[in-house]
N, C-alpha and C positions, 0 to 999 in steps of 0.2 A: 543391356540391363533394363529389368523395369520397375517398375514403381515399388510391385511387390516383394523386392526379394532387396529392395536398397535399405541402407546400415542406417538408423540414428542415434547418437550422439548427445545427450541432454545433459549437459551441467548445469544444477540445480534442482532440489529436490521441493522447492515448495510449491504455491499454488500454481503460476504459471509455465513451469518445468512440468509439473504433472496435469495438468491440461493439454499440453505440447504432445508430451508421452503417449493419451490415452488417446488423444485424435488418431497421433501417425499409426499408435497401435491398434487402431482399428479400421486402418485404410492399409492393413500390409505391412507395413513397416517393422525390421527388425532392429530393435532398440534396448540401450538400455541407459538410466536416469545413475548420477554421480552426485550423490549430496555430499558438502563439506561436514556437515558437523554429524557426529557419527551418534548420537541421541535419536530418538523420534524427535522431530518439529511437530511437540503438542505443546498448544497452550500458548504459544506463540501470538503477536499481535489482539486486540482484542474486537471490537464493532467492527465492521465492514456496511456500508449501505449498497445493497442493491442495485445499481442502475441498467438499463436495458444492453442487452447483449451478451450479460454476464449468465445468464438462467441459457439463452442457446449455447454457448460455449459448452456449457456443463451437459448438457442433453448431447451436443456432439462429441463431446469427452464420455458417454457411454452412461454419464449419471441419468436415470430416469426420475425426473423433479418437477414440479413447475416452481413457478417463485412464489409465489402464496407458503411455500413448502421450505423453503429457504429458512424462516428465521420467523419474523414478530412484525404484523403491518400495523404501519403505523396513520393515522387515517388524517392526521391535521400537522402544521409547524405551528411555535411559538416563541416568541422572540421575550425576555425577562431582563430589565435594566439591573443597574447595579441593586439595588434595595429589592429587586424579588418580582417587582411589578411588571405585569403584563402589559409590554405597549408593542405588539401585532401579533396577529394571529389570523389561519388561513389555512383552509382544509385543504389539504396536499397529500395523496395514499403516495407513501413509501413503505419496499421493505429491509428490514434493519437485522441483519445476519454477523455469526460469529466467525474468527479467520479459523477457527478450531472445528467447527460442521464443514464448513469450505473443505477444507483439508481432509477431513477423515471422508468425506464423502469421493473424492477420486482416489485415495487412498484405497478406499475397498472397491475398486473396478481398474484396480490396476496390478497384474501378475506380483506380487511381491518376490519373485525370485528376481526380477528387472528392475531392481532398484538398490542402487549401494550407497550406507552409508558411509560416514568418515572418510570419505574419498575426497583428497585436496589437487585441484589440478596444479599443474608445474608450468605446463606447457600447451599451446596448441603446436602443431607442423600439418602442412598441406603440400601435395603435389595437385598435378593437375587432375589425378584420376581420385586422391583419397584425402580424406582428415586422420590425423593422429591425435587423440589427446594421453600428453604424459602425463602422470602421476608421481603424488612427492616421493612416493614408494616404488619408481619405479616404470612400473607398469604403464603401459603402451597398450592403445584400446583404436583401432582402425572404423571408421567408416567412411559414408559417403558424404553425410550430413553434417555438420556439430551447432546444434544451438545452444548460446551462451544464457540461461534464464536462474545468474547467479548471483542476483539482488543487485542492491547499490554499490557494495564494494566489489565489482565483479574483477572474477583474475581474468576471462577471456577478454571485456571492453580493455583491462590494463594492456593487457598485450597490445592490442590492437591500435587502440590510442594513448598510449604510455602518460601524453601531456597534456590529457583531457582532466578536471579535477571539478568534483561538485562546487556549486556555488552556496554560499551559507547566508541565509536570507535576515539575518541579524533576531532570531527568536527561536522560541523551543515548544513544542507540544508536550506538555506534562500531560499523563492517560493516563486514568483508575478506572479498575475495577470494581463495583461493589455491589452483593448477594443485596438482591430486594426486599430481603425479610431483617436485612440492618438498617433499612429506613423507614422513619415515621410513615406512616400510612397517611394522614390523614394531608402530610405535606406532598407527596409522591402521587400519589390517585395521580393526578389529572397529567403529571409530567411521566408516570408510562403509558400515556397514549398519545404522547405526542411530539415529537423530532424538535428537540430544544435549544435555541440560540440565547446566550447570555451577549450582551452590547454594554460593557462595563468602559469608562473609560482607563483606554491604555493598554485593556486586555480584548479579548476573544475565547469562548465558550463554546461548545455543543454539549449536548449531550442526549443521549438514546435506551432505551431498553436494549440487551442482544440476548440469546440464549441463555442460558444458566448452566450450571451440572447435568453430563449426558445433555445436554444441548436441547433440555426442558423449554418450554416455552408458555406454558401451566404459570399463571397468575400467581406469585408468591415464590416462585422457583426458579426467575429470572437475575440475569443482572443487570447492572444499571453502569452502563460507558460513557465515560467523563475525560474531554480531552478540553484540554486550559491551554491558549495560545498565549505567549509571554515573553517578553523581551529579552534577550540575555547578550551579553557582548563577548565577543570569540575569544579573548585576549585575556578580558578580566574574569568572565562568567561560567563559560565553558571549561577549563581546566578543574576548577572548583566539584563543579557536577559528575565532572567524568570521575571524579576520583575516590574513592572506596573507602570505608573507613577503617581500614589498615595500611590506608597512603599509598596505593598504588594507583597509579593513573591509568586508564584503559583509551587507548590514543584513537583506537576504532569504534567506539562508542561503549558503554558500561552495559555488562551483561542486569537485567531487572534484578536477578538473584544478588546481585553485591551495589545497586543501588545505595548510597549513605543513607543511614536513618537517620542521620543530624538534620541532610539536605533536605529529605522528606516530610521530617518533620518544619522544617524552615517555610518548605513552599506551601504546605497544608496551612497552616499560618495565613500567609500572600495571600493562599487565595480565598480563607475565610474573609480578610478585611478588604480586598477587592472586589470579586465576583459574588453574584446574588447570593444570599444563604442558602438555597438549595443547591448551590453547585459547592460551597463550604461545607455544607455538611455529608455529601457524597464523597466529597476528597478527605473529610476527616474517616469517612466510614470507609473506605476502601480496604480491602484486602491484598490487592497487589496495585505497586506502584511503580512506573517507568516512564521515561522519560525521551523524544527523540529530538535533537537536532535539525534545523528544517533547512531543507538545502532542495536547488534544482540543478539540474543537467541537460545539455542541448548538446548530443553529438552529433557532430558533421557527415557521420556516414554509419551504417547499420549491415552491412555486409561485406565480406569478407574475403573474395572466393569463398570458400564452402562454410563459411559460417556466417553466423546470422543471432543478432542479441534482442534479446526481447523482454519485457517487462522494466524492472527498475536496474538491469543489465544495460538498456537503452537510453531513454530518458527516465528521467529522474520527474517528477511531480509534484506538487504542494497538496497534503491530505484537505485542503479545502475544498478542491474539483472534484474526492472522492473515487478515482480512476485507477490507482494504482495496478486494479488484477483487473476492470477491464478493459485499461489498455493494454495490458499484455493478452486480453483474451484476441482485442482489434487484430495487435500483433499477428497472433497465430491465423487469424481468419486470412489475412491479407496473404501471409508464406501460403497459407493451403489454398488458397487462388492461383496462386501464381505455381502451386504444385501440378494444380489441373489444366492451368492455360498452356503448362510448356511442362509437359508431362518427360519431356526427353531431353531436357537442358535446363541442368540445376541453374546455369549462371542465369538464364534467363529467365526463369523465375525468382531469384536473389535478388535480381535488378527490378522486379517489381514489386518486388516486397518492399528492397531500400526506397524506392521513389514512393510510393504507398504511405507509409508510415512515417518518413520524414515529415513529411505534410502535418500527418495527424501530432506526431507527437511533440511540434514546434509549437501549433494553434493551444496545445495542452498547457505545455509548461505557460506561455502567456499567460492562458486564462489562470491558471496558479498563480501567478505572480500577478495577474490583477487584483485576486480576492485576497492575495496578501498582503497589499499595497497597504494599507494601514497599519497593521503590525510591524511591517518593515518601516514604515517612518518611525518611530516610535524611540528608535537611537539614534534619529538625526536630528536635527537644527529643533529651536523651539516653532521658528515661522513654521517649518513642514508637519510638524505634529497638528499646530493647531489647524493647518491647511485639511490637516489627511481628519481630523475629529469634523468637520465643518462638514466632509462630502461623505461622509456615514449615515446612512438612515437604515434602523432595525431593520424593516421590514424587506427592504432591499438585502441586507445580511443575510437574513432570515428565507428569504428566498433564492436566493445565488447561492450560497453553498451546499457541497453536494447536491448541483440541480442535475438532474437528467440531461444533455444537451444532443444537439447533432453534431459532434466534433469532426466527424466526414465532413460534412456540407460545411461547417464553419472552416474548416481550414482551405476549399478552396475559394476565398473572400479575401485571401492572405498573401 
């Protein structure tokens, strides 16, 4: 058999399933893409930043782009204490992209006849020569290949590691959205040009320009992405949040659309009287409001015989290191290595992908769970709070998050 004529397999229809897709699809591969939720995934997640590797992915995925082209550069950081004020700042070019342009862009370079939705897996089965993946319906889909790129709750990692379970780092990411033409102008100028850190105590801020409508980038036709790190306790805090205000609890997290407006309006609230007033007044102005759970993942193994998990299917992340889609882009780079180095032995290219990516995505989750280390004290002891306030400096914030790193080279240190 050769390279050309072998079967893939993709469960998962968002960014990193369809990046997977369009590579293999245009290196030969006959494949086709299985998304759970039988809707378009538009509109979905909101800022993404840019970091290197993420713009060739997409060029090898067929997208013809550069990163300039991507979204809104952003040319300085800025760090804004509780009360608003500026204590650092530092020209730093970042560029700052929507998951909604992300997405419609391999979306239109990819056969739409090869892609299904509302397709929930049941099962994986393997022989030595094939992958099967079942369906709740039934249906039985053979290849040679199966990768599992089916987010954080993946059914293939379940199968696979049954007794593996996210870690929940004791805090949440509340994220708004808000059109730039619902903010004061003359408060805003200077914060869409520039990648914004709030150093509030107790809490944590960013916030960014991304695209707008049609994925606008035109002055005045942008929005403005507000993500609020914030403490919340599993036991007392989280059932509260998950739960809809028609009392139904959502145990796998609350779809945005039945988010509580009590809750929401509760935390607009919080974070008026905590975070600088210009991130209060972005979260009163928002349009759409969500909310995520912040949890990491470290599994012990990434391959499968013929299958192979990639993105937040694998490791799990903190949105502070900013990696989520390009380490599942690292992911696919590393499988299409090890596709070319052992062109005629899946297992032996699976075996360098697993040893490959282990590396990387252990030095990852780390580094997440370093730049979270403050938010996570935040529920323990009063000594550790004030221990974790003592070794905070803005500017250090303000520069570590979402930094560019060489996560390759850093993970062989480890």
């Amino acid at each position: 058999m050769t390279l050309r004529t072998r079967r893939a397999l993709i469960i998962g229809g968002s960014l990193v399933g369809l990046l997977a897709a369009n590579q293999l699809h245009r290196r030969g591969w006959d494949l086709r893409v299985f998304e759970r939720v039988p809707e378009d995934l538009v509109g979905r997640g909101a800022g993404i930043t840019v970091l290197p590797g993420l713009t060739r992915a997409y060029q090898d995925a067929g997208v013809a782009i550069d990163e300039a082209a991507l979204g809104i550069v952003m040319p300085a950081r800025m760090a804004l204490d509780a009360s608003g004020r500026v204590v650092a700042e530092r020209r730093f070019t970042q560029v700052m992209t929507s998951w909604g342009k992300l997405f419609e862009l391999l979306r239109d370079v990819f056969p739409a006849e090869r892609y299904h939705k509302g397709r929930s897996l049941a099962a994986v089965e393997q022989s030595a020569d094939t992958v099967t993946a079942v369906f709740s319906d039934g249906e039985r889909v053979q290849g040679d290949l199966l990768i599992g790129a089916d987010g954080w709750r993946s059914t293939v990692r379940a199968q696979f590691l049954p007794d593996l379970k996210p870690r929940y780092s004791g805090y949440l990411a509340w994220r708004c959205l808000v059109d730039e033409s619902a903010l004061p102008r003359e408060q805003f100028d200077t914060l869409f040009d520039r990648y914004t850190v709030c150093v509030a105590p107790g809490e944590q801020g960013i916030a960014y320009p991304v695209p707008g409508p049609g994925h606008s980038i035109e002055p005045g036709k942008r929005q403005y992405n507000v993500v609020w790190y914030h403490p919340a306790d599993e036991v007392r805090d989280l059932p509260r949040y998950m739960t809809d205000d028609n009392g139904h609890f959502h145990a796998n997290g609350i779809p945005p659309a039945l988010f509580s407006k009590r809750v929401q309006q509760e935390m607009i609230e919080v974070a008026t009287q905590r975070l600088a007033p210009q991130f209060g007044v972005a979260m009163r102005q928002g349009r759409w409001h969500f909310f995520q759970a912040i949890y990491d993942l470290e599994p012990p193994q990434l391959a499968f015989g013929r299958v192979a998990l990639m993105g937040d299917a694998a490791f799990i992340t903190r949105p502070h290191t900013a990696m989520g889609v390009p380490k599942g882009a690292g992911d696919l780079r590393a499988l299409m290595q090890g596709l070319v180095d052992h062109p005629d032995d899946l297992n032996a290219a699976l075996t360098y992908f697993n040893q490959e990516r282990l590396r990387v995505g252990r030095t990852i989750v780390a580094r997440g769970r370093y730049l979270g280390a403050y938010m996570e004290a935040q529920l323990k002891s009063s000594a550790e709070r004030i221990q974790a306030e003592a070794r905070r400096v803005p500017e250090q914030v303000m520069m570590e998050t979402a930094a560019p790193l060489d996560y390759e080279a850093l993970s062989l240190q480890h």
